[in-house]
N, CA, C and O atoms as CSV, one atom per row, in Angstrom:
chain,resi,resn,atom,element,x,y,z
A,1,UNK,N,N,-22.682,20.617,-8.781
A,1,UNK,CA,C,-21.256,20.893,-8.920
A,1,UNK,C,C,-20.688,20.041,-10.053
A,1,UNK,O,O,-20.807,18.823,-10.181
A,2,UNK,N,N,-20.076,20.862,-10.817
A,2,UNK,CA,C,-19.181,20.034,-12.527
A,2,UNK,C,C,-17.885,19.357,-11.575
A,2,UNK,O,O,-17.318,20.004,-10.695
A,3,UNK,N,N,-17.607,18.202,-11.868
A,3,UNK,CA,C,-16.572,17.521,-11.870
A,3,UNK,C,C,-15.748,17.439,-12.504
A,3,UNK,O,O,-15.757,16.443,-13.227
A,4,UNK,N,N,-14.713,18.273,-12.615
A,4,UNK,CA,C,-13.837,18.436,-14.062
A,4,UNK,C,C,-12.626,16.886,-14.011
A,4,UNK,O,O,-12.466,16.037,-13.134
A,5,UNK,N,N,-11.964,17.073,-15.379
A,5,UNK,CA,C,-10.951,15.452,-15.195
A,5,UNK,C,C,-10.228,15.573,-14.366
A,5,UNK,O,O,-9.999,16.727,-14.004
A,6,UNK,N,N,-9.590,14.537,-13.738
A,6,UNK,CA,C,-8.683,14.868,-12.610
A,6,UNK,C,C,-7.884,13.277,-13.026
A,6,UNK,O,O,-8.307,12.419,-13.801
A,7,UNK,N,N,-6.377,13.267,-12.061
A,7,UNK,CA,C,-5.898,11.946,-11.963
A,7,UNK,C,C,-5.484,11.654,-11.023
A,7,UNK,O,O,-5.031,12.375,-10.133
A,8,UNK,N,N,-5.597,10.244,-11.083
A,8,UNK,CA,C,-5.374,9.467,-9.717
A,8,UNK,C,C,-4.482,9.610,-9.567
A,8,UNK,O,O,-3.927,8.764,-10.268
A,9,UNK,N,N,-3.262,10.540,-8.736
A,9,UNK,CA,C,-1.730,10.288,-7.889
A,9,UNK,C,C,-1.539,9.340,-7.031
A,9,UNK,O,O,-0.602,8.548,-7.132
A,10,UNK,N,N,-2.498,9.310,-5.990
A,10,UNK,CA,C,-2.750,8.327,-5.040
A,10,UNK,C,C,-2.721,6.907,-5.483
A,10,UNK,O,O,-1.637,6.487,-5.080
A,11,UNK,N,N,-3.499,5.708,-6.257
A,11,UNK,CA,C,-2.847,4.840,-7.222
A,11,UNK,C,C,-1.711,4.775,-7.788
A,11,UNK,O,O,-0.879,3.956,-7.399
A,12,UNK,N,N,-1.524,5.422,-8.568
A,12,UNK,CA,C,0.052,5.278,-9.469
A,12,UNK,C,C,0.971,5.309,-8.437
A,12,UNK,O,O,1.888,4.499,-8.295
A,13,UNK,N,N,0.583,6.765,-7.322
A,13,UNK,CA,C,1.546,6.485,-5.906
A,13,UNK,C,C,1.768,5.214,-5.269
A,13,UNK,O,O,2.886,4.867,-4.887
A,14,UNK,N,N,0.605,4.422,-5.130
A,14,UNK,CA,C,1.057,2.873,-4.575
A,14,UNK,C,C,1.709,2.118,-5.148
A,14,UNK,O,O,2.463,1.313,-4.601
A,15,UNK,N,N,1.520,2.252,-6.509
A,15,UNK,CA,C,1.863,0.819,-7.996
A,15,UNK,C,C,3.607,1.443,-7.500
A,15,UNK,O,O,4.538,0.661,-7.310
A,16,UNK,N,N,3.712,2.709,-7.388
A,16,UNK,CA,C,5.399,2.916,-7.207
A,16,UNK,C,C,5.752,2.941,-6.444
A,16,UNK,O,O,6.917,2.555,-6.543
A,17,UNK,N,N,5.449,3.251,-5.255
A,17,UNK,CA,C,6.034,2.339,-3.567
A,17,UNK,C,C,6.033,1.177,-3.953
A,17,UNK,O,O,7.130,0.640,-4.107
A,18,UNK,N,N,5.372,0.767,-4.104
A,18,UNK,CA,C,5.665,-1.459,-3.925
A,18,UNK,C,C,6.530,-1.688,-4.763
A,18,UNK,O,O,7.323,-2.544,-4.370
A,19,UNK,N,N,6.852,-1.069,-6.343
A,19,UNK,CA,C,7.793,-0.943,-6.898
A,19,UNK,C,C,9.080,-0.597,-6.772
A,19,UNK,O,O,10.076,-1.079,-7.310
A,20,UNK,N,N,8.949,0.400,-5.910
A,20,UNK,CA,C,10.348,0.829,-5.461
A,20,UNK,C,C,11.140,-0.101,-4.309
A,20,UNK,O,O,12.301,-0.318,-3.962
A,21,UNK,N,N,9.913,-0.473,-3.970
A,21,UNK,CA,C,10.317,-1.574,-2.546
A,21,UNK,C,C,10.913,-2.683,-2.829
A,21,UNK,O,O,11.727,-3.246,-2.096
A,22,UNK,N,N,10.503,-3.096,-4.014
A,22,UNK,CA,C,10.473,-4.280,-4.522
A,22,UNK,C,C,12.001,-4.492,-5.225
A,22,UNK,O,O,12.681,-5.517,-5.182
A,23,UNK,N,N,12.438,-2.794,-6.100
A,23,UNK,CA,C,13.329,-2.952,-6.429
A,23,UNK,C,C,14.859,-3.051,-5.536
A,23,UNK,O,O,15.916,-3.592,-5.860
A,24,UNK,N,N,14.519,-2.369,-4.422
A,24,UNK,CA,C,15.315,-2.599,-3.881
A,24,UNK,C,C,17.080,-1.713,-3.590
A,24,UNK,O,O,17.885,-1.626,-2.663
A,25,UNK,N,N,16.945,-1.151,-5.188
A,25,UNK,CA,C,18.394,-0.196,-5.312
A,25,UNK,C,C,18.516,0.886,-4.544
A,25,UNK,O,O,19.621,1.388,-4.339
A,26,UNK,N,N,16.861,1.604,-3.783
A,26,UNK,CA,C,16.987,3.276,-3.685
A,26,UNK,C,C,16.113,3.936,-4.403
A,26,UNK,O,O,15.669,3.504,-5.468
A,27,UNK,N,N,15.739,5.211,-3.802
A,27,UNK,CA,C,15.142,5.776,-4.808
A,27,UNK,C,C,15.736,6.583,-5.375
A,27,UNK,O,O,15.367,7.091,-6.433
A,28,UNK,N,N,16.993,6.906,-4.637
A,28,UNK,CA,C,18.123,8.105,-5.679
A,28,UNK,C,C,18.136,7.147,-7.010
A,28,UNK,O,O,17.517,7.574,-7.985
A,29,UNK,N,N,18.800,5.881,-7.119
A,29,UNK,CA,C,19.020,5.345,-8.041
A,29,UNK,C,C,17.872,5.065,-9.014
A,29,UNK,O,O,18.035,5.185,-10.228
A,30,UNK,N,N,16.765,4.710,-8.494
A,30,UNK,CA,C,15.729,4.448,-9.247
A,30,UNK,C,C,14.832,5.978,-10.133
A,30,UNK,O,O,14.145,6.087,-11.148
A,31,UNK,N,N,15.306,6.884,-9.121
A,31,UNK,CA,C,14.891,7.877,-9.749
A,31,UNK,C,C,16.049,8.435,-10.921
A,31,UNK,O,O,15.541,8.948,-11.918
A,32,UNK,N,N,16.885,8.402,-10.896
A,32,UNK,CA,C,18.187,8.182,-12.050
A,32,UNK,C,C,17.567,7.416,-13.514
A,32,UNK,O,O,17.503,7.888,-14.649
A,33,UNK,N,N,17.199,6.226,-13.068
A,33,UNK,CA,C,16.745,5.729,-14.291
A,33,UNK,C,C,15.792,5.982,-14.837
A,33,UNK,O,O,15.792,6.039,-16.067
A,34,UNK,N,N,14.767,6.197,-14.167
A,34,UNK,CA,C,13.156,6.851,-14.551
A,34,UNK,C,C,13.520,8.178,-15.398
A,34,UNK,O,O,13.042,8.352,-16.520
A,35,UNK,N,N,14.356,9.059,-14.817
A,35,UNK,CA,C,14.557,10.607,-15.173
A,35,UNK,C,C,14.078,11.397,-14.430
A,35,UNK,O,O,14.029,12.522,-14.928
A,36,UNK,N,N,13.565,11.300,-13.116
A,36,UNK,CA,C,13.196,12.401,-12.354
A,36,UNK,C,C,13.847,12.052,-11.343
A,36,UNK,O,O,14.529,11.029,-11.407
A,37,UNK,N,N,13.788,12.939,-9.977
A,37,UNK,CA,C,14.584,13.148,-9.033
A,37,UNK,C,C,13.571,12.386,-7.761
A,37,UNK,O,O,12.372,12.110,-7.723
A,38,UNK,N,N,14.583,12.234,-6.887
A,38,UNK,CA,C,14.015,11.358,-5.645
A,38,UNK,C,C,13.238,11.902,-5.131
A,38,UNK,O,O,12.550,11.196,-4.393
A,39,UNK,N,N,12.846,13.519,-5.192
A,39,UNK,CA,C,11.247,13.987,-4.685
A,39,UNK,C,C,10.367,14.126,-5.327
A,39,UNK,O,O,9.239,14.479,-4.983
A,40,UNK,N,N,10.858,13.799,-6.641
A,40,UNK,CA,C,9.572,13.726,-7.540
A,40,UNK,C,C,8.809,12.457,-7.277
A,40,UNK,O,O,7.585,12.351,-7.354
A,41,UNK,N,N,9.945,11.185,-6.853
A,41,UNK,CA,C,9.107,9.946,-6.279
A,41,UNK,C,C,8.250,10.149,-5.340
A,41,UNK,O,O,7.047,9.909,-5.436
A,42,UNK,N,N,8.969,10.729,-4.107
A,42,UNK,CA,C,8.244,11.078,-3.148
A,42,UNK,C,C,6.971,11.723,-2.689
A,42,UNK,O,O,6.312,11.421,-1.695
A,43,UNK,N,N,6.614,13.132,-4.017
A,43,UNK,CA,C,5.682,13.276,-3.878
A,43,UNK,C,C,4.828,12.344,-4.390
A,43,UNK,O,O,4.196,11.644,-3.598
A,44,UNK,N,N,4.645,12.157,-5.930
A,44,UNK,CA,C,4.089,10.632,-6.037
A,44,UNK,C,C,3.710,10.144,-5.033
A,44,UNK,O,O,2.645,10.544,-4.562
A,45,UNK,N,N,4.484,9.078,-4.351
A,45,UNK,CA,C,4.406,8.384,-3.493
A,45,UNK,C,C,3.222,8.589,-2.475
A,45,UNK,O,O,2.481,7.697,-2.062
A,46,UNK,N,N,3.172,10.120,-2.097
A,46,UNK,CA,C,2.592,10.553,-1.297
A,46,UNK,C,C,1.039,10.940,-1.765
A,46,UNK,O,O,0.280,11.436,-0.932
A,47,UNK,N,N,0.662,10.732,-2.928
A,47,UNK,CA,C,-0.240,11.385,-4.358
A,47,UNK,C,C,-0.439,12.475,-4.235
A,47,UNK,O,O,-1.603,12.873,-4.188
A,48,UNK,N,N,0.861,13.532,-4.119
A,48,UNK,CA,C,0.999,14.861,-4.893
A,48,UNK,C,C,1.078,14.844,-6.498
A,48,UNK,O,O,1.286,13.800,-7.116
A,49,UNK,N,N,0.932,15.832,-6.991
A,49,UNK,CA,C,0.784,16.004,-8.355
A,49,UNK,C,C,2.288,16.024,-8.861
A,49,UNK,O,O,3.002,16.287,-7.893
A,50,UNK,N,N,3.308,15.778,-10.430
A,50,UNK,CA,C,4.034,16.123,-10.878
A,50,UNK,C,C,3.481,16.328,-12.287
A,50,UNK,O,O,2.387,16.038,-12.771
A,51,UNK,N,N,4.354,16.800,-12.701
A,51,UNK,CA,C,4.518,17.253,-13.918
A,51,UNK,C,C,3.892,16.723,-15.233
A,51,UNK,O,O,4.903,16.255,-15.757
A,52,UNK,N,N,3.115,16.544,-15.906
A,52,UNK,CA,C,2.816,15.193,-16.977
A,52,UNK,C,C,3.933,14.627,-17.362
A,52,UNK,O,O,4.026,13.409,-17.513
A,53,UNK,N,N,4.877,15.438,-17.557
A,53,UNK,CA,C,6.628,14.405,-18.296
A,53,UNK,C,C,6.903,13.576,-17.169
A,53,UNK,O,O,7.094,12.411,-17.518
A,54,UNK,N,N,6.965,13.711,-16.285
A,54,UNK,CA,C,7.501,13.109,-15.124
A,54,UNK,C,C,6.401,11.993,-14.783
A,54,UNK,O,O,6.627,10.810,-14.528
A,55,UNK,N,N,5.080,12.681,-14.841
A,55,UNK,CA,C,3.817,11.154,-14.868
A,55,UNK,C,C,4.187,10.268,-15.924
A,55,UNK,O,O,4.730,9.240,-15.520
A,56,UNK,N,N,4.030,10.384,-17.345
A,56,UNK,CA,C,4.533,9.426,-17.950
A,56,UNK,C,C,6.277,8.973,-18.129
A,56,UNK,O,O,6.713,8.034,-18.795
A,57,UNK,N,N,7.050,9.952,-17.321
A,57,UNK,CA,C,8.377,8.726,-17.327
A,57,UNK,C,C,8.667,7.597,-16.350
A,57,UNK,O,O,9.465,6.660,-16.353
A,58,UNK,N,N,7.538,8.112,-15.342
A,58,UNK,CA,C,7.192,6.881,-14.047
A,58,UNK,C,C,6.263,5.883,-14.858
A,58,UNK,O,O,6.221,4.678,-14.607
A,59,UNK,N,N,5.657,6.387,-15.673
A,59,UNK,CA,C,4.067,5.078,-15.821
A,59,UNK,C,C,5.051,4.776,-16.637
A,59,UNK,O,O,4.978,3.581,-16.351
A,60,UNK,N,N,6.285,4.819,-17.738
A,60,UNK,CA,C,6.985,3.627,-18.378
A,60,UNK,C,C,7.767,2.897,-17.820
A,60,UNK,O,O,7.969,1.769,-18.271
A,61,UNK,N,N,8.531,3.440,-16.482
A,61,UNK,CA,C,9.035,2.585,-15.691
A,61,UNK,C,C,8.620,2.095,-15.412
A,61,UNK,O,O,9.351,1.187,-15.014
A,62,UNK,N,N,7.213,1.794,-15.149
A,62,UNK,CA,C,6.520,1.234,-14.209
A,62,UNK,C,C,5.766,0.142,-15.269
A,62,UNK,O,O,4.990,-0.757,-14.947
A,63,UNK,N,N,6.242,0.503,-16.658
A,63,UNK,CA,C,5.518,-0.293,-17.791
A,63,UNK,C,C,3.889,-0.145,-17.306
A,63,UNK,O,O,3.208,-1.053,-16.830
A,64,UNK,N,N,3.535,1.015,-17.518
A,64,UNK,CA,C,2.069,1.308,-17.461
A,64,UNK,C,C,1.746,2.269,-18.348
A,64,UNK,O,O,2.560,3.119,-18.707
A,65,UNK,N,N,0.678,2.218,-18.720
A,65,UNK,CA,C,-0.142,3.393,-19.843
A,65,UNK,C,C,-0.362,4.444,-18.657
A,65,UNK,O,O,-0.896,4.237,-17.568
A,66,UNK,N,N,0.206,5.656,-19.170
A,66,UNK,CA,C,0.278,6.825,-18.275
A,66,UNK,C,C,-1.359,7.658,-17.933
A,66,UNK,O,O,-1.684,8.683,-17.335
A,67,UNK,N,N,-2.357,6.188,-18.945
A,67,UNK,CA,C,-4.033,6.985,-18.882
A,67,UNK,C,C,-4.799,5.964,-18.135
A,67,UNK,O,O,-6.004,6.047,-17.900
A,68,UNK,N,N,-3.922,4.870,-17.732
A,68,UNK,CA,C,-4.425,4.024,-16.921
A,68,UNK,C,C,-4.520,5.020,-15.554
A,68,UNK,O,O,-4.682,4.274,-14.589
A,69,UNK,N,N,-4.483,6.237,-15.183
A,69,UNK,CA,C,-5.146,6.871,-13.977
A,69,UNK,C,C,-5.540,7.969,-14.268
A,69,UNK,O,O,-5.361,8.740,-13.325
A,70,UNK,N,N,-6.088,8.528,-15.291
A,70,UNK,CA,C,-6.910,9.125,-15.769
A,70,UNK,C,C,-8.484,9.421,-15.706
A,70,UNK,O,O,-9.145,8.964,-16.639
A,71,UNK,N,N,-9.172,10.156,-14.679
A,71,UNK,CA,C,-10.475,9.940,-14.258
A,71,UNK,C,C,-10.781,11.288,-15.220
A,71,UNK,O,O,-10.462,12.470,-15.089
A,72,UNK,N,N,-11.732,10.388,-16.495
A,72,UNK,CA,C,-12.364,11.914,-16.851
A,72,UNK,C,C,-13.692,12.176,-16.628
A,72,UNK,O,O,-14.415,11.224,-16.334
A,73,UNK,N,N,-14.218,13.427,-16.720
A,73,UNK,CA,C,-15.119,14.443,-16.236
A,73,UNK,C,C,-16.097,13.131,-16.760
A,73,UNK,O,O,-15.700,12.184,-17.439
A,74,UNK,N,N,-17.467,13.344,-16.256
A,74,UNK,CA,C,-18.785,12.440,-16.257
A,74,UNK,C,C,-19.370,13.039,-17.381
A,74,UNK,O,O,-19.259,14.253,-17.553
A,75,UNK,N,N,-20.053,12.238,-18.257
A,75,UNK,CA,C,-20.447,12.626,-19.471
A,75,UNK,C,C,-21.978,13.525,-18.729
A,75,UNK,O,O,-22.834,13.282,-17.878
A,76,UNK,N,N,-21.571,14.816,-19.823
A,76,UNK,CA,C,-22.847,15.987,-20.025
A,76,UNK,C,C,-24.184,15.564,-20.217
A,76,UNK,O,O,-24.581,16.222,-21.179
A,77,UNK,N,N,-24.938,14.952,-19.893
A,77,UNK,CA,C,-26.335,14.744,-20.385
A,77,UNK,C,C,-27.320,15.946,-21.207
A,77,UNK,O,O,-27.623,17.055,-20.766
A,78,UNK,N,N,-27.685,15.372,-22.467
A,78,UNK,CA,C,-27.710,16.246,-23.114
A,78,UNK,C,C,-29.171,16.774,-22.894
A,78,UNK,O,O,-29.998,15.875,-22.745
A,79,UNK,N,N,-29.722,18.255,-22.839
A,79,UNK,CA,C,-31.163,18.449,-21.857
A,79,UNK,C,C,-32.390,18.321,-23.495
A,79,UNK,O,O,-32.345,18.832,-24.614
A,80,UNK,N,N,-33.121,17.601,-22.967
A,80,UNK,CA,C,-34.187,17.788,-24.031
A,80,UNK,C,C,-34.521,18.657,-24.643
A,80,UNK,O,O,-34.400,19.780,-24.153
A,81,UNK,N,N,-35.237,18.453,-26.340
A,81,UNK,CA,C,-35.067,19.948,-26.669
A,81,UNK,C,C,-36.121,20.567,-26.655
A,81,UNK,O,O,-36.163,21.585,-27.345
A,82,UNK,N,N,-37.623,20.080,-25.681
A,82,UNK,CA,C,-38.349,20.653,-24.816
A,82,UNK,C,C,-37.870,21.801,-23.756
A,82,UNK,O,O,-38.459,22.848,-23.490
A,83,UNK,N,N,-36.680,21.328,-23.245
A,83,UNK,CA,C,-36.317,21.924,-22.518
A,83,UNK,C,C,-35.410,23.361,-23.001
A,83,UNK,O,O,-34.956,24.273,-22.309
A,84,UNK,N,N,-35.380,23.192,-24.062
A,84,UNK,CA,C,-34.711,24.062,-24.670
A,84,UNK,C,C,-35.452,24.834,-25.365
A,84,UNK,O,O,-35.219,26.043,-25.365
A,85,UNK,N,N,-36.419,24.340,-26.044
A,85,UNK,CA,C,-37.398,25.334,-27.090
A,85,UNK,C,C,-38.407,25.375,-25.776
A,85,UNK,O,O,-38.406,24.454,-24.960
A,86,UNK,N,N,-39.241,26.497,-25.654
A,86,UNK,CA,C,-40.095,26.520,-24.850
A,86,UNK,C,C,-41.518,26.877,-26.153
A,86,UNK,O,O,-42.721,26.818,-25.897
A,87,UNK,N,N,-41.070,27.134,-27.132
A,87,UNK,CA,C,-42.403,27.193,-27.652
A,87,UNK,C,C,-42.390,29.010,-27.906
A,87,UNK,O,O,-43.088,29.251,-28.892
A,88,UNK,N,N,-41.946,29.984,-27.447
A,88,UNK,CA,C,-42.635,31.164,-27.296
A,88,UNK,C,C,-41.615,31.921,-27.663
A,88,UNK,O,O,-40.515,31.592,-27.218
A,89,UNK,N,N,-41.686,32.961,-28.438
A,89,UNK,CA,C,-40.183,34.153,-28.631
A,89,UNK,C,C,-40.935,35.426,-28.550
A,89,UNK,O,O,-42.007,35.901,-28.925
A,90,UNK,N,N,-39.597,35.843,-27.713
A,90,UNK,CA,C,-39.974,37.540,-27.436
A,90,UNK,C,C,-39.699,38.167,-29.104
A,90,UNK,O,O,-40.447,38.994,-29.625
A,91,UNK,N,N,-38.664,37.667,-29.673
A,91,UNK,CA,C,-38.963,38.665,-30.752
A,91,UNK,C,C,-39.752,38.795,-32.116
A,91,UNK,O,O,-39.606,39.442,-33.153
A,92,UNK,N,N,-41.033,37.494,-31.420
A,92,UNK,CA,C,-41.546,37.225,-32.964
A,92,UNK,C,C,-43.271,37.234,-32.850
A,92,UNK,O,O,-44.184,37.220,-33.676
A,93,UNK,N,N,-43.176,37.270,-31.225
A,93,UNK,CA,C,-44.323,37.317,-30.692
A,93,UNK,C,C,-45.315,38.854,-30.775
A,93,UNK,O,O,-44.967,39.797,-30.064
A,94,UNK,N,N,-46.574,38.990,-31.714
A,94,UNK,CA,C,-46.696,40.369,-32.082
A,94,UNK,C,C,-47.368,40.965,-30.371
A,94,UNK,O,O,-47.679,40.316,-29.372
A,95,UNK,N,N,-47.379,41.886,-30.545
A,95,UNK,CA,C,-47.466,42.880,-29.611
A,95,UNK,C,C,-49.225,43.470,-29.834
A,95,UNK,O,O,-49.228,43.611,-31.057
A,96,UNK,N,N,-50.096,43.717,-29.545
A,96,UNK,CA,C,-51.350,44.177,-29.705
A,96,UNK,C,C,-51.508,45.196,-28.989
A,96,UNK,O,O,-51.437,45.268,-27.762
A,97,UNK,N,N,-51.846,46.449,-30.148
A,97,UNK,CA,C,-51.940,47.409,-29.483
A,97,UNK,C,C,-53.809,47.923,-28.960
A,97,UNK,O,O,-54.963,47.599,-29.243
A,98,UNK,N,N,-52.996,48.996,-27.962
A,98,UNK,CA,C,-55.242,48.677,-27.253
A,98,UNK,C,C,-55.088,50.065,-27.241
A,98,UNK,O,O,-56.028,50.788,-26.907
């Protein structure tokens, strides 16, 4: 099974609960300043997905690089080129007639 990139919600979701906790104002208010709305925290919070604009206007509030939760795909290993040339072609291989 391919593992395609994916990102961590769940992380960034914690770094912004303790943040929000910490701040103390609300999250109506805190979400005011960020630019998204108090369920956009929430899902966050919860590590639902938002929007990429909305991921990086939290990771600057949050003064974070918005690729600091960025899991990308596992590098392709590239297959030998044994494995690739087998040595033999159907279309070059003569045919003998009997």
């Amino acid at each position: 099974m391919v593992r395609l990139a994916a990102y961590d919600y769940r992380e960034l979701g914690k770094l912004l609960r303790a943040k929000l906790n910490e701040d103390g104002r609300g999250w109506r208010a805190c979400a005011g300043d960020i630019g998204v709305s108090a369920s956009d925290l929430s899902r966050i919070c919860n590590g639902q997905s938002v929007s990429a604009p909305k991921v990086i206007a939290v990771s600057d509030w949050l003064r974070l690089s918005f690729r600091a939760f960025y899991l990308p795909p596992p590098a392709v290993p590239k297959p030998d080129i044994a494995e690739v040339f087998h040595g033999k072609s159907t279309e070059t291989e003569r045919s003998v007639d009997v």
